[in-house]
GUVO-955597 format. One record per atom (N, C-alpha, C): residue in one letter; atom name; x, y, z. Coordinates in Angstrom, 1 decimal, padded with zeros to 4 digits. Example, Ala and Ser with C-alpha at 12.3 -4.5 7.8 and 13.67 -1.06 7.14 Angstrom:
% residues 2
{lumdo A; zadren N; X 013.2; Y -005.7; Z 007.8}
{lumdo A; zadren CA; X 012.3; Y -004.5; Z 007.8}
{lumdo A; zadren C; X 013.2; Y -003.3; Z 007.8}
{lumdo S; zadren N; X 012.8; Y -002.2; Z 007.1}
{lumdo S; zadren CA; X 013.7; Y -001.1; Z 007.1}
{lumdo S; zadren C; X 012.9; Y 000.0; Z 007.9}
***
This chain:
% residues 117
{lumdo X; zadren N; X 130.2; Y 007.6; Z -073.9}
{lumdo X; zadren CA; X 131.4; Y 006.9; Z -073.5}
{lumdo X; zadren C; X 132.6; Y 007.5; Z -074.2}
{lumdo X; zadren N; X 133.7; Y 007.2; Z -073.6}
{lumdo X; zadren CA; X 135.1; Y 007.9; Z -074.4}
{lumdo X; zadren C; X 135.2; Y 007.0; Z -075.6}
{lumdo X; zadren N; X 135.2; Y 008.2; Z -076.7}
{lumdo X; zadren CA; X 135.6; Y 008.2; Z -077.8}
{lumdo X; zadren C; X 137.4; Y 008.5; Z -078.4}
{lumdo X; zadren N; X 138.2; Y 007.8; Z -078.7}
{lumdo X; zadren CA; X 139.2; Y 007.7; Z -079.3}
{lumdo X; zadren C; X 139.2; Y 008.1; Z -080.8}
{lumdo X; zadren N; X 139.7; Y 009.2; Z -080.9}
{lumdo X; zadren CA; X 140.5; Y 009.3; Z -082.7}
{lumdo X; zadren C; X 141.6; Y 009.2; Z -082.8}
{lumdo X; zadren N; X 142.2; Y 008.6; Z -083.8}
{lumdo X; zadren CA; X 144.0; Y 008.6; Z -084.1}
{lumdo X; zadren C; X 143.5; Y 009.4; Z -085.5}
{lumdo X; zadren N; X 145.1; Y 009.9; Z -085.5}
{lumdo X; zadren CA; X 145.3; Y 010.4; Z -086.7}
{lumdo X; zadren C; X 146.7; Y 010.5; Z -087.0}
{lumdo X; zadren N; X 147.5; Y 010.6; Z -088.2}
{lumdo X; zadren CA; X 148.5; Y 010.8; Z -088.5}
{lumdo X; zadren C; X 149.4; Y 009.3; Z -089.7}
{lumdo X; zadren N; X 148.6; Y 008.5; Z -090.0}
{lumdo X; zadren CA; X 148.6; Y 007.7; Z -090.7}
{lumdo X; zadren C; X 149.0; Y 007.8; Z -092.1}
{lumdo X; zadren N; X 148.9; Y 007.1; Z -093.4}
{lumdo X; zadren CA; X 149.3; Y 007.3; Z -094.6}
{lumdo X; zadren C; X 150.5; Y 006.3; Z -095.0}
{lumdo X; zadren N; X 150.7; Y 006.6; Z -096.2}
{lumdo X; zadren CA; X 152.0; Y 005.8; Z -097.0}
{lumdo X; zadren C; X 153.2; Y 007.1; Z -096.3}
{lumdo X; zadren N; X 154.2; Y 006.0; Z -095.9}
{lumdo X; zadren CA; X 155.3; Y 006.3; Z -095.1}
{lumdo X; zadren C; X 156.9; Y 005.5; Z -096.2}
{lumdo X; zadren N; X 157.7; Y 006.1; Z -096.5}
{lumdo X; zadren CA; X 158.9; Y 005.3; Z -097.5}
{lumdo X; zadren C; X 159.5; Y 004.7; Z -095.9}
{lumdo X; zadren N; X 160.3; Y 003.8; Z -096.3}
{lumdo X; zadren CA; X 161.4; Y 002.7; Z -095.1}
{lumdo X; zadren C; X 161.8; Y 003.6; Z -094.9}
{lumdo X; zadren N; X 162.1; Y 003.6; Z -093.2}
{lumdo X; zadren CA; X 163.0; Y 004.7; Z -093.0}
{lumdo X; zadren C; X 162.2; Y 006.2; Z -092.2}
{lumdo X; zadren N; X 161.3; Y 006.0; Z -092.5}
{lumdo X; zadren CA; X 160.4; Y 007.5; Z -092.7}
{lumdo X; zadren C; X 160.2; Y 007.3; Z -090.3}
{lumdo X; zadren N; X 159.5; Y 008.8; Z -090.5}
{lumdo X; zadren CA; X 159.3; Y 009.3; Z -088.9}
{lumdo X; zadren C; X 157.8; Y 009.5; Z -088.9}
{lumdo X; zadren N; X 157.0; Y 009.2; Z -089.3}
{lumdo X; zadren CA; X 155.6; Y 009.8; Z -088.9}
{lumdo X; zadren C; X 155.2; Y 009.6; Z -087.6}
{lumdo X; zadren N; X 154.4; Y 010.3; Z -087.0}
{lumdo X; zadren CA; X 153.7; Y 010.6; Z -085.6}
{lumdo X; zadren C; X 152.6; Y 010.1; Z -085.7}
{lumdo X; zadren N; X 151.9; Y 009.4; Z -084.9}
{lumdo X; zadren CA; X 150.4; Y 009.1; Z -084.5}
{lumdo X; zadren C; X 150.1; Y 009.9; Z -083.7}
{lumdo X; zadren N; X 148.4; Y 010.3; Z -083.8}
{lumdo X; zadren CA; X 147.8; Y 010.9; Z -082.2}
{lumdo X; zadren C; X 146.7; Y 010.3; Z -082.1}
{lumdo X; zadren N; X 146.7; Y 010.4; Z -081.1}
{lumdo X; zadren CA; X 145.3; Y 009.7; Z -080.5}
{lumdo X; zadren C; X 144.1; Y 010.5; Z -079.4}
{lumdo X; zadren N; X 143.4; Y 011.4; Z -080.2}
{lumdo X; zadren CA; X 142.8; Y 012.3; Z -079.0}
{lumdo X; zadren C; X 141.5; Y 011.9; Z -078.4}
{lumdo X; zadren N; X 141.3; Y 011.5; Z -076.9}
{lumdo X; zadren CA; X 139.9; Y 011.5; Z -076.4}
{lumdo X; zadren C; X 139.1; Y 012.4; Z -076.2}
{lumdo X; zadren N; X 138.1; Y 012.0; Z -076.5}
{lumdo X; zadren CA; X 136.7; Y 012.9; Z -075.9}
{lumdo X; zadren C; X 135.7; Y 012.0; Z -075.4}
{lumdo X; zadren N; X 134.8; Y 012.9; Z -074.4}
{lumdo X; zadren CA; X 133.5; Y 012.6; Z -073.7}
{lumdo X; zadren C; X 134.3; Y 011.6; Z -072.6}
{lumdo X; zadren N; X 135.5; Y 012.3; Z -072.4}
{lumdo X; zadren CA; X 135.7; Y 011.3; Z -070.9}
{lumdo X; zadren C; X 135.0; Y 011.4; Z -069.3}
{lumdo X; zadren N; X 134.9; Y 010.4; Z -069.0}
{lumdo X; zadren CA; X 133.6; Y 010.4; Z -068.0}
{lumdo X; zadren C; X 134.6; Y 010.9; Z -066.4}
{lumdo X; zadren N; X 135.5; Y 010.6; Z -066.3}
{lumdo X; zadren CA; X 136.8; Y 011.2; Z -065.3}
{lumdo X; zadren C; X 137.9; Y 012.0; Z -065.9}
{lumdo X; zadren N; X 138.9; Y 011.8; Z -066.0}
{lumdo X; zadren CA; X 140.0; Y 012.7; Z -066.3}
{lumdo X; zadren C; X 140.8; Y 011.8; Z -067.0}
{lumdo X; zadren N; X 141.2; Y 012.4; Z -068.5}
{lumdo X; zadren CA; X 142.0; Y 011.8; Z -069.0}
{lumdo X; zadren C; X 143.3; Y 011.3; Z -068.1}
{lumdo X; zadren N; X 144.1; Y 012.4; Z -067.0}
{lumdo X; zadren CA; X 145.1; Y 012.1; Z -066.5}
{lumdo X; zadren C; X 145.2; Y 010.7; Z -065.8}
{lumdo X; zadren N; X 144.0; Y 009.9; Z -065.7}
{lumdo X; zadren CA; X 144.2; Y 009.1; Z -064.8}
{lumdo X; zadren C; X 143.6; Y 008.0; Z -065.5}
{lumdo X; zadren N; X 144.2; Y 007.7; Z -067.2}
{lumdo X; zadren CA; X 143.6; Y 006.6; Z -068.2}
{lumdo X; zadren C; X 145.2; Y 006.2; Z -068.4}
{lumdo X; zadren N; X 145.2; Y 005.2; Z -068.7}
{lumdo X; zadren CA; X 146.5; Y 004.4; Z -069.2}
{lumdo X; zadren C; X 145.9; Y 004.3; Z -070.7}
{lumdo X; zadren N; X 146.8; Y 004.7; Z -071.4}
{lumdo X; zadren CA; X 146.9; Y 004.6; Z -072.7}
{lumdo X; zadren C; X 147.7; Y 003.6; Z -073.2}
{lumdo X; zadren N; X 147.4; Y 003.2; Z -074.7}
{lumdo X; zadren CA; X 148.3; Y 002.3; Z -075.4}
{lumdo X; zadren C; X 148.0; Y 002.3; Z -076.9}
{lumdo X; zadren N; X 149.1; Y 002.2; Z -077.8}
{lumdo X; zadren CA; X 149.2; Y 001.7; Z -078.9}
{lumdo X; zadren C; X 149.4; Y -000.1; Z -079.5}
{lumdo X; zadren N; X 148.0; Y -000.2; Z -080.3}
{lumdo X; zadren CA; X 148.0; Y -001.5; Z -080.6}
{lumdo X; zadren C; X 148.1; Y -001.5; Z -082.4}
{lumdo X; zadren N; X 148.6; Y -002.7; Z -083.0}
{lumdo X; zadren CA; X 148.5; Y -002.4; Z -084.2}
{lumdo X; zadren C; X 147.9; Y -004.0; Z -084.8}
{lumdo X; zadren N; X 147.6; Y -004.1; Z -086.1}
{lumdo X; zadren CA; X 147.2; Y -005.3; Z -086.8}
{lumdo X; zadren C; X 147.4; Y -005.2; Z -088.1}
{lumdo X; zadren N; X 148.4; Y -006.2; Z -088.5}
{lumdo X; zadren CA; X 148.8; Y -006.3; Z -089.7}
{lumdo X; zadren C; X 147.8; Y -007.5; Z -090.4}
{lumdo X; zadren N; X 148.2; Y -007.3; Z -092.1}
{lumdo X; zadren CA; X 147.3; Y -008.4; Z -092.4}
{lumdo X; zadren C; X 147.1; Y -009.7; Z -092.5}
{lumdo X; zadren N; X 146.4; Y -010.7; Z -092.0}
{lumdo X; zadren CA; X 146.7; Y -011.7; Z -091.6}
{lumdo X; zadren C; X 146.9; Y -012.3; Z -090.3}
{lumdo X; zadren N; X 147.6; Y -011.0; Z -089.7}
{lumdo X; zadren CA; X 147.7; Y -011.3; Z -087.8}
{lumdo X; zadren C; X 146.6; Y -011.1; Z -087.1}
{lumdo X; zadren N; X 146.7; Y -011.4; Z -085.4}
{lumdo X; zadren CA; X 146.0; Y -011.2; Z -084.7}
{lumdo X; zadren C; X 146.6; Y -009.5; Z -084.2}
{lumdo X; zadren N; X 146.0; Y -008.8; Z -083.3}
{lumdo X; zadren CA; X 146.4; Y -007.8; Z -083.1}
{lumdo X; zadren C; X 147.3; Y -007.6; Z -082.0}
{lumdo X; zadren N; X 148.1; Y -006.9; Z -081.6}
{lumdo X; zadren CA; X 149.5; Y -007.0; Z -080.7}
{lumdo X; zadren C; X 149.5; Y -005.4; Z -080.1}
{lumdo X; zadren N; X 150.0; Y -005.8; Z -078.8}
{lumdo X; zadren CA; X 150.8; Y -004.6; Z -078.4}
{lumdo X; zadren C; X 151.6; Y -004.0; Z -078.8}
{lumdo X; zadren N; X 151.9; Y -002.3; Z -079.0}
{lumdo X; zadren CA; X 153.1; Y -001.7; Z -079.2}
{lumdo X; zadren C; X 153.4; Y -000.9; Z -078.1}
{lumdo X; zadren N; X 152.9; Y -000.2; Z -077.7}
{lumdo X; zadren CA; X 153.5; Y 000.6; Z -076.7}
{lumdo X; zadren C; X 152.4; Y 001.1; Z -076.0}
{lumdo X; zadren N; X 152.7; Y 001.4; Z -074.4}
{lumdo X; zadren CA; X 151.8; Y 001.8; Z -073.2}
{lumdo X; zadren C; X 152.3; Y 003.1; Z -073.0}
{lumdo X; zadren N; X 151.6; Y 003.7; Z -071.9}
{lumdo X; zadren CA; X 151.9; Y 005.0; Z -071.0}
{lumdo X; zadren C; X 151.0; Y 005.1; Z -070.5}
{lumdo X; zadren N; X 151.4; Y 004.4; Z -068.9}
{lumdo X; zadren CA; X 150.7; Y 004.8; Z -067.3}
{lumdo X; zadren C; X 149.9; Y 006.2; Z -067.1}
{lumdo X; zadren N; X 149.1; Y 006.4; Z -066.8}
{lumdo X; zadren CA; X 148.5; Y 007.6; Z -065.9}
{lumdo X; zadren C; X 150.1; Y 008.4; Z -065.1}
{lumdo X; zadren N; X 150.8; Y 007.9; Z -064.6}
{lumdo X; zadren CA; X 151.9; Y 008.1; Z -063.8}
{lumdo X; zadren C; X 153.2; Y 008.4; Z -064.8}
{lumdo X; zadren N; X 152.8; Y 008.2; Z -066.9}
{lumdo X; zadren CA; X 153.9; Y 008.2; Z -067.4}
{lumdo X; zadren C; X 154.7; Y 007.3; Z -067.2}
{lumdo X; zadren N; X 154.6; Y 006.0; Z -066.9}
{lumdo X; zadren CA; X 155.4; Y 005.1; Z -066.6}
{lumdo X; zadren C; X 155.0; Y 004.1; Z -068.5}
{lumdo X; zadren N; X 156.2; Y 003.7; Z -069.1}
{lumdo X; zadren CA; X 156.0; Y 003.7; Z -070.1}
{lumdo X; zadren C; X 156.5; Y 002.2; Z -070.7}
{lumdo X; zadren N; X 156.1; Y 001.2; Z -071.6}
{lumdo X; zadren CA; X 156.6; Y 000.3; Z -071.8}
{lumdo X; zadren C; X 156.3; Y 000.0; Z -073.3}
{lumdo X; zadren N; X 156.9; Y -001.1; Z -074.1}
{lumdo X; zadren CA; X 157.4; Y -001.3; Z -075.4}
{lumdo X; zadren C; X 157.4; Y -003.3; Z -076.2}
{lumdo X; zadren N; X 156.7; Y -002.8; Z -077.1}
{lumdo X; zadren CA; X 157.1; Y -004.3; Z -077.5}
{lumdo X; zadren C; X 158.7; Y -004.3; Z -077.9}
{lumdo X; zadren N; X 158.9; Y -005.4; Z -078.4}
{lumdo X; zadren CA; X 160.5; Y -005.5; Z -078.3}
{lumdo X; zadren C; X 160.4; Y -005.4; Z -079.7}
{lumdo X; zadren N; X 159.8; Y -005.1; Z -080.8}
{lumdo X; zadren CA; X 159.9; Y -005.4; Z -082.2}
{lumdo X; zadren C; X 159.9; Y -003.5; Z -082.1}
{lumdo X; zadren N; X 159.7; Y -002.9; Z -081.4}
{lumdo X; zadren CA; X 159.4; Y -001.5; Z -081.8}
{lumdo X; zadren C; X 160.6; Y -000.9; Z -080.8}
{lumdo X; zadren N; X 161.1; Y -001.8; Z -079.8}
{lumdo X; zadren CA; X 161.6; Y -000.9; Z -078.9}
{lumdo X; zadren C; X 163.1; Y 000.2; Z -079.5}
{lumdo X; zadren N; X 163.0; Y 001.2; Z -078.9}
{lumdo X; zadren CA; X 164.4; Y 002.1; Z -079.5}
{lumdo X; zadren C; X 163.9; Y 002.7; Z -080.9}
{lumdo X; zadren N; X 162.9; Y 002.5; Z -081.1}
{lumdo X; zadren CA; X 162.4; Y 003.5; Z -082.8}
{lumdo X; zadren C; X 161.3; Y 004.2; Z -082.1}
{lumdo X; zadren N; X 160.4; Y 003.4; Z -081.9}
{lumdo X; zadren CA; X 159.0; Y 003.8; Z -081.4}
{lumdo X; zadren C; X 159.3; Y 004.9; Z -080.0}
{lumdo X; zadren N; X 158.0; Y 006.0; Z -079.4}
{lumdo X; zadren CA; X 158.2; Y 006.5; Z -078.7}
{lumdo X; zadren C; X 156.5; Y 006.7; Z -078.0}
{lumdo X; zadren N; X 156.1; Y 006.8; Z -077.2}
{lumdo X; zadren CA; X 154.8; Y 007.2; Z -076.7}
{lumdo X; zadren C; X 154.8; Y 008.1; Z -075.7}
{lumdo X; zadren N; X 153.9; Y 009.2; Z -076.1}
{lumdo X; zadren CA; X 154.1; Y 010.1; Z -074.9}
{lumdo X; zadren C; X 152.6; Y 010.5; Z -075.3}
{lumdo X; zadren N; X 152.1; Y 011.6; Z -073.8}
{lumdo X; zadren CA; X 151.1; Y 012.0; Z -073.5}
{lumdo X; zadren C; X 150.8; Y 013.3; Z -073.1}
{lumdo X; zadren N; X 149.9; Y 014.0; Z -074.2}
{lumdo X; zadren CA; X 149.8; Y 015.6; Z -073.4}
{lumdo X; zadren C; X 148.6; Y 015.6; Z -072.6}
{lumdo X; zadren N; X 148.8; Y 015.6; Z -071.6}
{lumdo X; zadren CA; X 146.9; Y 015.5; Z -070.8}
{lumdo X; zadren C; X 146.3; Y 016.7; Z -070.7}
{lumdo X; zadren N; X 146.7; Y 018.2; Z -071.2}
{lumdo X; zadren CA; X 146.3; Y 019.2; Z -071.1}
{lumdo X; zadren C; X 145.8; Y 018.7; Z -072.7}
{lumdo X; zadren N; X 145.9; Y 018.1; Z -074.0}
{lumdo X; zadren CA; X 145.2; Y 018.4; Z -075.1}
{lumdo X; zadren C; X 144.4; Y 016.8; Z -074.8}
{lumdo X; zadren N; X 144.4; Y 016.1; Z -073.9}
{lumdo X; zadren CA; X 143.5; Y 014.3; Z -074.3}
{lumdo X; zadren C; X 143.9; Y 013.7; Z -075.4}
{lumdo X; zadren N; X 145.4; Y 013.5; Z -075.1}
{lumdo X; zadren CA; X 146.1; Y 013.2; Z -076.3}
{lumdo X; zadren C; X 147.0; Y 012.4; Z -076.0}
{lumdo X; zadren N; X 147.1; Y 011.0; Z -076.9}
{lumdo X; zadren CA; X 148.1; Y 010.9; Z -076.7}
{lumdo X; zadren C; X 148.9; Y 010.3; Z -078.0}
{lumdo X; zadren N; X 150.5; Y 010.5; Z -078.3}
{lumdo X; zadren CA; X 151.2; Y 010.4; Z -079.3}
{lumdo X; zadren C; X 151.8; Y 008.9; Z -079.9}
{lumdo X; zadren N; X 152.1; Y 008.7; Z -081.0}
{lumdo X; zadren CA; X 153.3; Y 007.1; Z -081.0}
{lumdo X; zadren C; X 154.4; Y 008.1; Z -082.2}
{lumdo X; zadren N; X 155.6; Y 008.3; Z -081.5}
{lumdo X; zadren CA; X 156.8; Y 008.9; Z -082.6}
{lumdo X; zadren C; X 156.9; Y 007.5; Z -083.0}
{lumdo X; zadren N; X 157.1; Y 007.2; Z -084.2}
{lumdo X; zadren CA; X 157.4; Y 006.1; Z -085.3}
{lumdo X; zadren C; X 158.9; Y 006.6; Z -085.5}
{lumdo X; zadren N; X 160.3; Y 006.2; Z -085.4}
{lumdo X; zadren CA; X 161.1; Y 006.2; Z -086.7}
{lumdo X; zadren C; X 161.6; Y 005.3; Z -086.9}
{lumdo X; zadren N; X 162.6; Y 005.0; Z -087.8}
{lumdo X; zadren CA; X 163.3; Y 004.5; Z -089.0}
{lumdo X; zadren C; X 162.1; Y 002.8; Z -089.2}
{lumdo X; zadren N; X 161.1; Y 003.4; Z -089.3}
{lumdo X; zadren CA; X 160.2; Y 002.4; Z -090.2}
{lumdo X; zadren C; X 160.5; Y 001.0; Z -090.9}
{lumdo X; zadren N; X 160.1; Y 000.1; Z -090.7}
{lumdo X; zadren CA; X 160.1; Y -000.7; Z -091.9}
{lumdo X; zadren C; X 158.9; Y -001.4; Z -092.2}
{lumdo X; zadren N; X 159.3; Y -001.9; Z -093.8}
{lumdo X; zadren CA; X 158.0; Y -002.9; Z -094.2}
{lumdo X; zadren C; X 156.9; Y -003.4; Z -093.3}
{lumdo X; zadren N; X 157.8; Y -004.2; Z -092.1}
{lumdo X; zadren CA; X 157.2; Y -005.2; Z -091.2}
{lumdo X; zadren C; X 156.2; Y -004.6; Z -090.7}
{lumdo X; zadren N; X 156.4; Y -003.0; Z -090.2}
{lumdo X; zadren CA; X 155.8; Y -002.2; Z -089.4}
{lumdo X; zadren C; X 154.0; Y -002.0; Z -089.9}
{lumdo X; zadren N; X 154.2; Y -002.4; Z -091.4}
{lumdo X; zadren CA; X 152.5; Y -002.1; Z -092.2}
{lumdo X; zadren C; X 151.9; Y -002.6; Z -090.9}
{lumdo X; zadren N; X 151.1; Y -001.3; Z -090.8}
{lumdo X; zadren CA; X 149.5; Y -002.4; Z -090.6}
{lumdo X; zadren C; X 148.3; Y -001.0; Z -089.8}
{lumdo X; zadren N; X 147.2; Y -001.9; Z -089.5}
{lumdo X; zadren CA; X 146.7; Y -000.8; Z -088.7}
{lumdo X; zadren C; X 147.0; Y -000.8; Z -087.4}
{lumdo X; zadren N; X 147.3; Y 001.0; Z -087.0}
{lumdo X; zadren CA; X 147.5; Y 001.6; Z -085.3}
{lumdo X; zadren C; X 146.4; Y 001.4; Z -084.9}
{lumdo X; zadren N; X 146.0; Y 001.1; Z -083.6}
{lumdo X; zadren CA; X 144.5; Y 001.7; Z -082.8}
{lumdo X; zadren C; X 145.0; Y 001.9; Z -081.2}
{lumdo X; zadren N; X 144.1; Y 002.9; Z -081.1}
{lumdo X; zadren CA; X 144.9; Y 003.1; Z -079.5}
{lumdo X; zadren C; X 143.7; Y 002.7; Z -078.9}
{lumdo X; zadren N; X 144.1; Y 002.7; Z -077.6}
{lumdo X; zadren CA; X 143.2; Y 002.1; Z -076.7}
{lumdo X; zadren C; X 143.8; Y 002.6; Z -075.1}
{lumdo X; zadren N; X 142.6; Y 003.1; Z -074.7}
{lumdo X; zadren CA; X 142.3; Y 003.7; Z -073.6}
{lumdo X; zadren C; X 141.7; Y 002.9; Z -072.6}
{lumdo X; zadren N; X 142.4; Y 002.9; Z -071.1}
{lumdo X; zadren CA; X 141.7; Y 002.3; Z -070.1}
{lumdo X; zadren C; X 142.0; Y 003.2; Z -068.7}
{lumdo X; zadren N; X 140.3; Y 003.3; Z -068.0}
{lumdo X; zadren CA; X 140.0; Y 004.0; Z -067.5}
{lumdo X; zadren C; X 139.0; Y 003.0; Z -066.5}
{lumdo X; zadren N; X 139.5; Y 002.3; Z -065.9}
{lumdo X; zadren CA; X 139.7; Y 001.0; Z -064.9}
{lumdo X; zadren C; X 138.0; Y 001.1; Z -064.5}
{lumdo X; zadren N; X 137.4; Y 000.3; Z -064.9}
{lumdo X; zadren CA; X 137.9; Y -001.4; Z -065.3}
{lumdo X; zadren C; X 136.7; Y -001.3; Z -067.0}
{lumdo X; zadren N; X 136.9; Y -000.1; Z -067.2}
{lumdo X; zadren CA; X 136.4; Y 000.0; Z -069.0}
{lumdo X; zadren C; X 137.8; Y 000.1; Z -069.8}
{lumdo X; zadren N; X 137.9; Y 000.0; Z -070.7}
{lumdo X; zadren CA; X 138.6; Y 000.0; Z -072.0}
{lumdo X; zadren C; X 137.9; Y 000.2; Z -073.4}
{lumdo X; zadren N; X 138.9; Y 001.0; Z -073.9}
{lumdo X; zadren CA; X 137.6; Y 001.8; Z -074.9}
{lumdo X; zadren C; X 139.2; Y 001.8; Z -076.3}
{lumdo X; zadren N; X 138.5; Y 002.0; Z -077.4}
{lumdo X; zadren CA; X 139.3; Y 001.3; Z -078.7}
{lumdo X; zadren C; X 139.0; Y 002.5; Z -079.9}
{lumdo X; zadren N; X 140.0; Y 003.2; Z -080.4}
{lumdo X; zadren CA; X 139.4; Y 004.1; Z -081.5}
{lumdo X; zadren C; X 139.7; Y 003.3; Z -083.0}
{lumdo X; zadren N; X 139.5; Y 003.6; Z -084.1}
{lumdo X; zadren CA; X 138.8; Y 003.0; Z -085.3}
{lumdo X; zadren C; X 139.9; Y 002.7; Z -085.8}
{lumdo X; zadren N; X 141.6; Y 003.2; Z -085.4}
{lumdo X; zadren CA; X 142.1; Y 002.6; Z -086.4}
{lumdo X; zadren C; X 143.0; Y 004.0; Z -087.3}
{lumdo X; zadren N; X 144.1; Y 003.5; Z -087.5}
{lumdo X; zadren CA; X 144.8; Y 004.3; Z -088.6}
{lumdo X; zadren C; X 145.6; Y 003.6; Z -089.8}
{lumdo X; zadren N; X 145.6; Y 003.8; Z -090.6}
{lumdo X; zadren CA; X 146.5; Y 002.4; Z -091.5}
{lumdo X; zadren C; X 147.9; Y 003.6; Z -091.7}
{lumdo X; zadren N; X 149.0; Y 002.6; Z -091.4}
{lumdo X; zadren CA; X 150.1; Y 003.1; Z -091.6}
{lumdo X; zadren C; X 151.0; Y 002.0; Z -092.9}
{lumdo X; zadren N; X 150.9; Y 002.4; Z -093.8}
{lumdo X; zadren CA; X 151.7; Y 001.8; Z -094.7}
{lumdo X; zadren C; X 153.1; Y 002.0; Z -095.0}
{lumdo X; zadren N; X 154.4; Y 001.3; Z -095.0}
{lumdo X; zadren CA; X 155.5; Y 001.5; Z -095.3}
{lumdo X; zadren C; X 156.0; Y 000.3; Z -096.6}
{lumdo X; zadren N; X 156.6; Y 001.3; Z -097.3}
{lumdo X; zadren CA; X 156.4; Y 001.1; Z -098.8}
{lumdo X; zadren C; X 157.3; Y 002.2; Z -099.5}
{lumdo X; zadren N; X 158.2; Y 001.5; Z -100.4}
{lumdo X; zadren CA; X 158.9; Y 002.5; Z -101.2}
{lumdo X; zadren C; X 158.1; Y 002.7; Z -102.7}
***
């Protein structure tokens, strides 16, 4: 089954730009035609949307991230990105992206992004 890794995680100061990735493998069709998304979980919460990107690149945003956050998709590497900037506190928590490739959905393990001076 498709497997998801993120990477790019760590202690980040307020303010900071770090990148997430998220690369698939063992996909059973073609990456180009999975809708991707970034989800995150802070502590204490339930887990929430941050940001999508359609098969088509058609792209959308929670409203707590909109205008900082960015998601984009290289389909030639099974990859796909979350640009993070000007960070804050609020933002702690764990990334996990999540891939859907109709009508499966598939979940990688997680990145902890900490913002902290």
């Amino acid at each position: 089954q498709v497997q998801l890794v993120e990477s790019g995680g760590g202690l980040v100061q307020p303010g900071g730009s770090p990148r997430l990735s998220c690369a698939a493998s063992r996909i059973i069709g073609s990456f180009n035609n999975m809708d991707m998304a970034w989800y995150r979980q802070a502590p204490g919460k339930q887990r929430e949307f941050v940001a999508g990107v359609t098969s088509t690149r058609r792209t959308n945003y929670a409203g707590s991230v909109k205008g900082r956050f960015t998601i984009f998709r290289d389909n030639a590497q099974n990859t796909v990105y979350l640009q993070m900037n000007s960070l804050k506190p609020e933002d702690t928590a764990v990334y996990y992206c999540k891939g859907i490739d109709y009508p499966n959905d598939y979940w990688g393990q997680g990145t902890q992004v900490t913002v902290s001076s």
